[in-house]
FIVO-924729 format. One record per residue: residue in one letter; x, y negated, z negated of N, C-alpha, C, CB in turn. Coordinates in steps of 0.001 Angstrom, whole numbers, padded with zeros to 6 digits, always signed. Glycine has a CB too. Example, Ala and Ser with C-alpha at 12.3 -4.5 7.8 and 13.67 -1.06 7.14 Angstrom:
# FIVO-924729
A+013190+005690-007800+012300+004500-007800+013200+003300-007800+011308+004473-009046/S+012850+002250-007080+013670+001060-007140+012900-000030-007870+014084+000598-005725/
This chain:
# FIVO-924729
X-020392+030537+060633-019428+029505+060971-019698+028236+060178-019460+029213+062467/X-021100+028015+060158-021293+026419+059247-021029+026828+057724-023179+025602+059353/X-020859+027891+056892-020452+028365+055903-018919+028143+055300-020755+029495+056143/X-018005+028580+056431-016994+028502+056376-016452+026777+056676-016644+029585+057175/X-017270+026214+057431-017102+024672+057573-017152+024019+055996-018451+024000+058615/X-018410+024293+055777-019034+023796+054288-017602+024081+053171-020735+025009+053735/X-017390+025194+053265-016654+025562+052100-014922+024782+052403-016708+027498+051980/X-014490+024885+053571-013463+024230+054093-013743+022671+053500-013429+024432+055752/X-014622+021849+053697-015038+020729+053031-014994+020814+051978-016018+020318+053214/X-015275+021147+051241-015919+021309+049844-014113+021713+049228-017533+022883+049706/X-013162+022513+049690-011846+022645+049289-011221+021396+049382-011152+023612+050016/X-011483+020641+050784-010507+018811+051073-011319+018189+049935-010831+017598+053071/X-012147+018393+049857-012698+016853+049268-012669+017108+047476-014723+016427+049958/X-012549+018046+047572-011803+018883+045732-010611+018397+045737-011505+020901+045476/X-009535+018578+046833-008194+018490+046560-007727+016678+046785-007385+019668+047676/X-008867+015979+047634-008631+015077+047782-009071+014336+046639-008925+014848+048817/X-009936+014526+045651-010636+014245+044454-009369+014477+043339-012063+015296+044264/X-008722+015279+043388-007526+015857+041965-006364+015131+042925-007195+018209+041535/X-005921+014397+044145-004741+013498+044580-005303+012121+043858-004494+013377+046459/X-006781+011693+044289-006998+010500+043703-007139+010193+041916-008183+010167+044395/X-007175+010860+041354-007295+011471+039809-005783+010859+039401-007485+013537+039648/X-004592+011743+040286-003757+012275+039707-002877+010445+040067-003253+014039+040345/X-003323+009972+041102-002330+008959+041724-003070+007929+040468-002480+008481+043790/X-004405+007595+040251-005283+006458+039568-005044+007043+037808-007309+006491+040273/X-004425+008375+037711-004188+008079+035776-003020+007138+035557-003660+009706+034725/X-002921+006474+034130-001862+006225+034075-000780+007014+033662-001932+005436+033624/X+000159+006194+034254+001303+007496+033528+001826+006906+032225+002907+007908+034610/X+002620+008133+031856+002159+007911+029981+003609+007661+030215+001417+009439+028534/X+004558+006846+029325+006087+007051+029857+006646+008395+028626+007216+005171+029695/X+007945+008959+029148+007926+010234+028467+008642+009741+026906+008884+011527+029451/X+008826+008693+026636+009385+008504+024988+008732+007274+024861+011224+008393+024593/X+008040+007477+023256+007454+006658+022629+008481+005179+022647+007115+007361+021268/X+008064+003966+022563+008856+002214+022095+009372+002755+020820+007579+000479+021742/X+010752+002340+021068+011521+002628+019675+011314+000948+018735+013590+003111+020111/X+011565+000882+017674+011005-000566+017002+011729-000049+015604+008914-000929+016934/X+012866-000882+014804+013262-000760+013778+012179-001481+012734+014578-001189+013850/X+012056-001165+011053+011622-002216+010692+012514-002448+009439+010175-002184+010559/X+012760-003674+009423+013757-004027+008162+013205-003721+006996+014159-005475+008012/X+013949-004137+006062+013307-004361+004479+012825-005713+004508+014455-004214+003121/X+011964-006012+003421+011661-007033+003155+011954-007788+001989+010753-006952+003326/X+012157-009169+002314+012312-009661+001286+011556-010706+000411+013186-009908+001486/X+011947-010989-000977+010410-011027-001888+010914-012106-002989+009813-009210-002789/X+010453-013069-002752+010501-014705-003502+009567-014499-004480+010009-016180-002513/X+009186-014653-005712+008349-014729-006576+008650-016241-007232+008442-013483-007463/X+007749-017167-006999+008195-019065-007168+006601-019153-008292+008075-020545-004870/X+006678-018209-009127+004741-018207-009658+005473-018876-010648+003454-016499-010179/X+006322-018759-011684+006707-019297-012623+005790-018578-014045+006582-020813-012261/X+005603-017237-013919+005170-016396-014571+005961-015979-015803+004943-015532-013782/X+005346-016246-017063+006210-015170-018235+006974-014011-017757+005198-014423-019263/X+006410-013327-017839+006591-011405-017591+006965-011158-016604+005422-010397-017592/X+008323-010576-016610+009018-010221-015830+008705-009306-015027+009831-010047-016256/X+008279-008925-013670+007926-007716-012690+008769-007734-011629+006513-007718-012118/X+009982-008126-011831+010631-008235-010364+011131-006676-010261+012070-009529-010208/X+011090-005326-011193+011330-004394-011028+009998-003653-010456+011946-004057-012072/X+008895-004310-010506+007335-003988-010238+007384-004134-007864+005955-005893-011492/X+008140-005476-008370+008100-006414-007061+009060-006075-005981+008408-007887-007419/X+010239-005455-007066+011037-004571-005864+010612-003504-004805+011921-003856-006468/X+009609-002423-006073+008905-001043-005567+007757-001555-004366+008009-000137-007062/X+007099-002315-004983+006005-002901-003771+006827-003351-002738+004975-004230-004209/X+007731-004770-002383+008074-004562-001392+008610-003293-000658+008623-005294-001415/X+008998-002480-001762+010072-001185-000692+009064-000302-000248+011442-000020-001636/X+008005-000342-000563+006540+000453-000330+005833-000325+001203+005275+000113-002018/X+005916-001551+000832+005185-002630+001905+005806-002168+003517+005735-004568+001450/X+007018-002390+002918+008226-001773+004412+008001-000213+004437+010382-002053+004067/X+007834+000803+004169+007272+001740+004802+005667+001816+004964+007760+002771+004221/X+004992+001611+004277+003978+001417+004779+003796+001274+006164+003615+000621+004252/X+004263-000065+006837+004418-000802+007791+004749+000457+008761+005443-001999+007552/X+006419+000783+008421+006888+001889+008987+005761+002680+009595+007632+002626+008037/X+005011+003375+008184+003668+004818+008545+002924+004121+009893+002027+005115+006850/X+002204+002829+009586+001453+002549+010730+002167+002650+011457+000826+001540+010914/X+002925+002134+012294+003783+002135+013530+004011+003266+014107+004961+001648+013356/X+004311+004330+013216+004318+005539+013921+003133+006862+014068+005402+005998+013402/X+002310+006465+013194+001119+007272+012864+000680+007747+014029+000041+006581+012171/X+000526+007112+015163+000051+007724+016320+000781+008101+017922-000930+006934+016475/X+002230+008036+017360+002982+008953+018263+003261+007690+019500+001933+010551+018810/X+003025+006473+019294+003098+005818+020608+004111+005177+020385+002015+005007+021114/X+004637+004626+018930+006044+003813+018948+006954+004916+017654+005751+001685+018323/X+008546+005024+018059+009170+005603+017255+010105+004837+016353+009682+006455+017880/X+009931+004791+014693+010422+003577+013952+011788+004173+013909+009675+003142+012417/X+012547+003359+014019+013995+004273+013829+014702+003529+012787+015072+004393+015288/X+015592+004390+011851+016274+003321+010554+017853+002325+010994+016833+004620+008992/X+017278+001533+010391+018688+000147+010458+019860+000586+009428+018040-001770+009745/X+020720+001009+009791+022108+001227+008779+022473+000116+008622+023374+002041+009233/X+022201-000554+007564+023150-001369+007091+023871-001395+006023+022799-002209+007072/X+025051-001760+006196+025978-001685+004350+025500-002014+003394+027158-002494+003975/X+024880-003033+003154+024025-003238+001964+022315-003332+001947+024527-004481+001455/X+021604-003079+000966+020055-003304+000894+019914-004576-000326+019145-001648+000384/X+018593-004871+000293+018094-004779+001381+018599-005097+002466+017279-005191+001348/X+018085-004930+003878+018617-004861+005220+017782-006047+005600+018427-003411+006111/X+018067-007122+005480+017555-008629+006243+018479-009694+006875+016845-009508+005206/X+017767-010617+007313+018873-011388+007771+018913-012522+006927+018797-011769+009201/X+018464-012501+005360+018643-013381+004707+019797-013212+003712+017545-013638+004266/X+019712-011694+003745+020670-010487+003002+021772-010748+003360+020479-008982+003308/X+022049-010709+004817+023009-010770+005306+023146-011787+006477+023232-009641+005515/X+024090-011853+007177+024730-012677+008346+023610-012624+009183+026137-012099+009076/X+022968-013234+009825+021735-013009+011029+022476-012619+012092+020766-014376+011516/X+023572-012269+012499+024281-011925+013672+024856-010641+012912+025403-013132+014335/X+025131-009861+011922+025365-008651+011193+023842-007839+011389+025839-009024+009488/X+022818-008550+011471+021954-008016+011070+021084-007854+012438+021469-008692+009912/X+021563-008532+013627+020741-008036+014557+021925-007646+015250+019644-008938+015239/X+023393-007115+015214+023952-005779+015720+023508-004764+014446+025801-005853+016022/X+023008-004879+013530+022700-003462+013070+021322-002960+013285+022958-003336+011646/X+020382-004269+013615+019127-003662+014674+019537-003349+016049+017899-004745+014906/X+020271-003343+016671+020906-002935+018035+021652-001551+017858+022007-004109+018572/X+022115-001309+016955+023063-000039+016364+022068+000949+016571+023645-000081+014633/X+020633+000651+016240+019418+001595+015351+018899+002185+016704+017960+000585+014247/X+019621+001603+017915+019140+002141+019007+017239+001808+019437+019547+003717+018705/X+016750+000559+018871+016036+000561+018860+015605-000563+019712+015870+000814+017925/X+014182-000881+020840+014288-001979+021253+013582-003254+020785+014124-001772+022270/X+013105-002734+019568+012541-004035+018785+012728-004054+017010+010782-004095+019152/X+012355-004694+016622+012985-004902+015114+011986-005937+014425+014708-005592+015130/X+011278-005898+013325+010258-006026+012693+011217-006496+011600+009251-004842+012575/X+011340-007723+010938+011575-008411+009306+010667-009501+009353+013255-009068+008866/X+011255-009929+008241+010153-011143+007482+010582-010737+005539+007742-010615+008058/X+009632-011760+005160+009520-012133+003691+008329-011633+003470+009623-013621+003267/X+008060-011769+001875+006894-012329+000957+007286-012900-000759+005765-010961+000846/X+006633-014318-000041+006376-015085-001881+005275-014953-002432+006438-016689-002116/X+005822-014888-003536+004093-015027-004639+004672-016410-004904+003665-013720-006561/X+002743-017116-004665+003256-018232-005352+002423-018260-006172+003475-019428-004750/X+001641-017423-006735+000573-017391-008176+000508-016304-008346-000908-017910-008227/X-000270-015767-009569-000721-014534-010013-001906-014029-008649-001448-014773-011722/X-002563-015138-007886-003759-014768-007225-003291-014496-005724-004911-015931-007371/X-002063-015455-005282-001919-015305-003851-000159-015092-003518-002640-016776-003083/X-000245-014659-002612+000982-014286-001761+000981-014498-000002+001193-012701-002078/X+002280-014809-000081+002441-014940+001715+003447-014238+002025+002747-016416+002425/X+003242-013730+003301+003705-013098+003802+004286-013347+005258+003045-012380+003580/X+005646-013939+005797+006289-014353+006938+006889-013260+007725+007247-015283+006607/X+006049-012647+009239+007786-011744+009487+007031-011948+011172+008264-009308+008526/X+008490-011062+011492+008912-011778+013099+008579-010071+013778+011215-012628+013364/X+008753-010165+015454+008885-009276+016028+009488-009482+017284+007914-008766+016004/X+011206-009380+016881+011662-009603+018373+012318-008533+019397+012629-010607+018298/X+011810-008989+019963+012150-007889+021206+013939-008031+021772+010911-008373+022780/X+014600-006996+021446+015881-006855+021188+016246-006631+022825+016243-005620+020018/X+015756-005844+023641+016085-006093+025199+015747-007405+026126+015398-005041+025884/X+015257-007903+025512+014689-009222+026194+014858-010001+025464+013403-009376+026589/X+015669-009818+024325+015896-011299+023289+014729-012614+023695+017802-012081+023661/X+013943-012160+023167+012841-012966+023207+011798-012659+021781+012117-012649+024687/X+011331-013415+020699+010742-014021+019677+009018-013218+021028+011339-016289+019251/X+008586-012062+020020+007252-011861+020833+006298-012055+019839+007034-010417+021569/X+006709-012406+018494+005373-012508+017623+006267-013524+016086+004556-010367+017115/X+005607-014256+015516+006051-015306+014269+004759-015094+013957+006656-017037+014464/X+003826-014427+012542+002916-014701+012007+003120-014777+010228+002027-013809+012592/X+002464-015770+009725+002154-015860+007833+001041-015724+007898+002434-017223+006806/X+000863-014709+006851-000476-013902+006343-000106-014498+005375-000805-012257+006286/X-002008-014536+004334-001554-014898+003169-002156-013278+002649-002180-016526+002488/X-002234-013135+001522-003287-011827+000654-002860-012241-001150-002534-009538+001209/X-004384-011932-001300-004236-011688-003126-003660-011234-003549-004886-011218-003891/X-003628-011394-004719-003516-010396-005902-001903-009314-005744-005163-009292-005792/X-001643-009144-006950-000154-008682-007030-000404-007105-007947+001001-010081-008014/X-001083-006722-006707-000977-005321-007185-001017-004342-006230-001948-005006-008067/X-000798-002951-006793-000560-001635-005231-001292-002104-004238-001219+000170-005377/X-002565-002223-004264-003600-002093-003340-003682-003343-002658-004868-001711-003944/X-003605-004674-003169-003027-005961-002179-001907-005799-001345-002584-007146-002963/X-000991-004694-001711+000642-004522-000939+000218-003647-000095+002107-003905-001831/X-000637-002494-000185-001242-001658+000686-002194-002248+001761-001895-000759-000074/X-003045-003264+001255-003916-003892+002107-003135-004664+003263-004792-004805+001289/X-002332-005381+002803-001207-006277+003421-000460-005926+004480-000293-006553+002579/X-000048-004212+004260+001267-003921+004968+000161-003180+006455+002665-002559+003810/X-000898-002669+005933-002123-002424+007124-002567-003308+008072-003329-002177+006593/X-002299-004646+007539-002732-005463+008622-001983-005796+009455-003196-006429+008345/X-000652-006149+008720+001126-006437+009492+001324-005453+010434+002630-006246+008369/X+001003-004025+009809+000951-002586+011084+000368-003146+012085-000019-001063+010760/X-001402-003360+011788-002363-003467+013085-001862-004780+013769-004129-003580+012686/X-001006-005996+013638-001161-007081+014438+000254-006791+015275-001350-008590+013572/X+001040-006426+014327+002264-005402+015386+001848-004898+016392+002894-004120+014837/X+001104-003735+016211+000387-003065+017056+000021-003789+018528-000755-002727+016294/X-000941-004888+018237-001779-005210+018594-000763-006285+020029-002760-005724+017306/X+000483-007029+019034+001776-007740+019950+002647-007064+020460+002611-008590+019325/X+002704-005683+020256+004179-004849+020682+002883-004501+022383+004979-002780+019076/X+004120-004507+023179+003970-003654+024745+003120-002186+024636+005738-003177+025400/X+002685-002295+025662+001738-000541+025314+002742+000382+026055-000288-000249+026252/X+003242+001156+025361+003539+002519+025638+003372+003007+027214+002626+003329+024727/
Protein backbone atom coordinates (compact mmCIF):
# COMPACT_ATOMS: atom_id res chain seq x y z
CA UNK A 1 0.00 0.00 0.00
CA UNK A 2 2.86 2.65 0.88
CA UNK A 3 4.24 1.66 -2.70
CA UNK A 4 1.35 2.47 -4.48
CA UNK A 5 1.06 5.82 -2.30
CA UNK A 6 4.76 6.65 -3.24
CA UNK A 7 4.26 6.08 -6.84
CA UNK A 8 0.72 7.92 -6.88
CA UNK A 9 2.97 10.93 -5.56
CA UNK A 10 5.67 10.69 -7.54
CA UNK A 11 2.88 10.74 -10.84
CA UNK A 12 1.12 14.42 -9.10
CA UNK A 13 4.15 15.93 -8.45
CA UNK A 14 5.61 14.91 -12.23
CA UNK A 15 2.43 16.20 -13.67
CA UNK A 16 2.32 19.06 -11.41
CA UNK A 17 6.10 19.83 -12.35
CA UNK A 18 5.27 19.67 -16.56
CA UNK A 19 1.73 22.25 -15.57
CA UNK A 20 4.32 24.55 -13.87
CA UNK A 21 7.01 24.24 -16.84
CA UNK A 22 4.37 24.55 -19.31
CA UNK A 23 2.34 27.73 -17.62
CA UNK A 24 6.23 29.58 -16.59
CA UNK A 25 7.75 29.05 -20.54
CA UNK A 26 7.36 31.78 -22.58
CA UNK A 27 5.24 31.62 -25.30
CA UNK A 28 6.91 32.10 -28.54
CA UNK A 29 4.18 34.09 -30.72
CA UNK A 30 3.39 31.89 -33.87
CA UNK A 31 4.81 34.56 -36.72
CA UNK A 32 8.00 36.14 -36.67
CA UNK A 33 7.80 40.82 -36.46
CA UNK A 34 7.39 41.64 -39.96
CA UNK A 35 9.89 44.96 -40.55
CA UNK A 36 10.38 46.37 -44.20
CA UNK A 37 13.80 47.80 -44.98
CA UNK A 38 14.09 50.57 -47.52
CA UNK A 39 16.90 51.40 -49.82
CA UNK A 40 19.29 53.66 -48.92
CA UNK A 41 20.33 56.65 -49.81
CA UNK A 42 24.00 57.92 -50.53
CA UNK A 43 25.40 61.69 -50.56
CA UNK A 44 29.03 61.62 -51.49
CA UNK A 45 30.01 65.75 -50.42
CA UNK A 46 34.13 64.36 -50.42
CA UNK A 47 34.76 66.48 -53.41
CA UNK A 48 36.87 63.65 -54.85
CA UNK A 49 38.39 63.45 -58.54
CA UNK A 50 37.28 59.91 -59.53
CA UNK A 51 34.18 59.21 -60.10
CA UNK A 52 32.63 55.98 -57.97
CA UNK A 53 29.15 56.86 -57.74
CA UNK A 54 28.65 53.57 -59.90
CA UNK A 55 31.04 51.87 -57.05
CA UNK A 56 28.63 53.82 -54.41
CA UNK A 57 25.46 52.75 -55.91
CA UNK A 58 26.46 48.75 -55.56
CA UNK A 59 27.62 49.32 -51.89
CA UNK A 60 24.69 51.08 -50.87
CA UNK A 61 22.38 48.37 -52.67
CA UNK A 62 24.58 45.73 -50.81
CA UNK A 63 24.43 47.83 -47.36
CA UNK A 64 20.43 47.48 -47.65
CA UNK A 65 20.49 43.83 -47.93
CA UNK A 66 22.98 43.17 -45.86
CA UNK A 67 20.90 44.85 -43.21
CA UNK A 68 17.99 42.84 -44.70
CA UNK A 69 20.34 39.22 -44.04
CA UNK A 70 20.78 40.31 -40.37
CA UNK A 71 17.25 40.90 -39.60
CA UNK A 72 16.22 37.79 -40.75
CA UNK A 73 19.10 35.40 -40.16
CA UNK A 74 17.55 34.06 -37.14
CA UNK A 75 13.96 33.43 -37.90
CA UNK A 76 12.66 35.99 -35.24
CA UNK A 77 11.80 39.04 -37.57
CA UNK A 78 10.41 38.58 -41.27
CA UNK A 79 11.89 41.43 -43.77
CA UNK A 80 9.25 41.86 -46.25
CA UNK A 81 9.84 44.00 -49.69
CA UNK A 82 8.46 47.71 -50.18
CA UNK A 83 6.92 48.00 -53.82
CA UNK A 84 7.55 51.04 -54.83
CA UNK A 85 7.31 52.66 -58.43
CA UNK A 86 10.51 53.96 -58.48
CA UNK A 87 14.16 53.03 -56.84
CA UNK A 88 15.45 53.75 -54.83
CA UNK A 89 12.53 53.31 -52.32
CA UNK A 90 13.05 56.36 -49.71
CA UNK A 91 11.36 59.07 -48.49
CA UNK A 92 13.78 61.41 -49.93
CA UNK A 93 13.09 59.59 -53.34
CA UNK A 94 9.87 60.14 -52.98
CA UNK A 95 6.78 61.91 -51.19
CA UNK A 96 7.26 60.86 -47.32
CA UNK A 97 3.50 60.13 -47.28
CA UNK A 98 3.99 57.82 -50.81
CA UNK A 99 6.53 56.23 -49.05
CA UNK A 100 5.11 55.28 -45.77
CA UNK A 101 1.72 53.90 -47.60
CA UNK A 102 4.15 51.82 -49.53
CA UNK A 103 5.76 50.67 -46.14
CA UNK A 104 2.13 49.93 -45.00
CA UNK A 105 1.32 48.14 -48.47
CA UNK A 106 4.52 45.71 -47.54
CA UNK A 107 2.24 44.47 -44.89
CA UNK A 108 4.81 45.06 -42.61
CA UNK A 109 4.79 46.51 -38.98
CA UNK A 110 7.95 48.36 -39.05
CA UNK A 111 10.15 49.95 -41.71
CA UNK A 112 13.89 50.62 -41.46
CA UNK A 113 15.43 53.85 -43.94
CA UNK A 114 17.99 56.31 -43.52
CA UNK A 115 21.08 57.72 -45.57
CA UNK A 116 24.86 57.61 -45.91
CA UNK A 117 27.42 60.54 -46.77
CA UNK A 118 30.93 60.30 -47.42
CA UNK A 119 32.38 63.18 -46.39
CA UNK A 120 36.14 62.10 -47.10
CA UNK A 121 38.01 59.36 -48.58
CA UNK A 122 38.44 58.19 -44.65
CA UNK A 123 34.89 58.64 -43.12
CA UNK A 124 31.25 58.18 -43.69
CA UNK A 125 27.93 58.61 -41.82
CA UNK A 126 25.41 56.89 -41.67
CA UNK A 127 21.56 58.28 -40.54
CA UNK A 128 18.48 55.82 -40.44
CA UNK A 129 15.25 55.55 -38.48
CA UNK A 130 13.06 52.68 -37.14
CA UNK A 131 9.48 53.40 -37.01
CA UNK A 132 7.05 51.43 -35.80
CA UNK A 133 4.19 51.57 -38.40
CA UNK A 134 1.30 50.21 -35.85
CA UNK A 135 2.01 52.56 -33.26
CA UNK A 136 3.27 55.38 -35.43
CA UNK A 137 5.77 56.05 -33.10
CA UNK A 138 9.78 57.04 -34.06
CA UNK A 139 11.36 53.78 -31.82
CA UNK A 140 14.95 54.40 -32.81
CA UNK A 141 16.98 57.82 -34.75
CA UNK A 142 20.73 56.72 -34.70
CA UNK A 143 24.19 58.31 -36.90
CA UNK A 144 26.91 55.96 -37.03
CA UNK A 145 29.93 57.14 -38.37
CA UNK A 146 32.54 54.18 -40.15
CA UNK A 147 35.74 54.43 -42.38
CA UNK A 148 36.90 53.92 -45.25
CA UNK A 149 34.97 53.50 -48.66
CA UNK A 150 35.32 50.13 -49.38
CA UNK A 151 33.31 46.45 -49.41
CA UNK A 152 34.36 45.65 -46.05
CA UNK A 153 33.59 49.25 -44.29
CA UNK A 154 29.89 48.76 -46.07
CA UNK A 155 29.90 45.23 -44.68
CA UNK A 156 31.18 46.29 -41.31
CA UNK A 157 28.56 49.10 -41.21
CA UNK A 158 25.45 47.34 -42.34
CA UNK A 159 26.36 44.56 -39.22
CA UNK A 160 26.15 46.97 -36.77
CA UNK A 161 22.83 48.87 -38.14
CA UNK A 162 21.48 44.92 -38.14
CA UNK A 163 22.70 44.42 -34.39
CA UNK A 164 21.31 47.93 -32.95
CA UNK A 165 17.96 47.20 -34.88
CA UNK A 166 17.99 44.16 -33.29
CA UNK A 167 18.81 45.26 -30.17
CA UNK A 168 15.55 48.45 -30.50
CA UNK A 169 12.97 46.32 -32.36
CA UNK A 170 10.30 44.42 -29.67
CA UNK A 171 11.24 40.74 -28.92
CA UNK A 172 9.36 38.34 -30.77
Amino acid sequence: MCIVRSCGRIIAMAGLAALCAAVAAPARSAAPLTIAVADFDYTDTSGEVNDQAAAHRARVAQFADLVRENLSARGDYQVLPLDCPEHPCTPINMRPDDFIAAARRSGARFVVYGGIRKMSTLVQWGDFELLDLQGEKLLLQRTVSFRGDNDEAFRRAAAFVGDTLREAMPKP
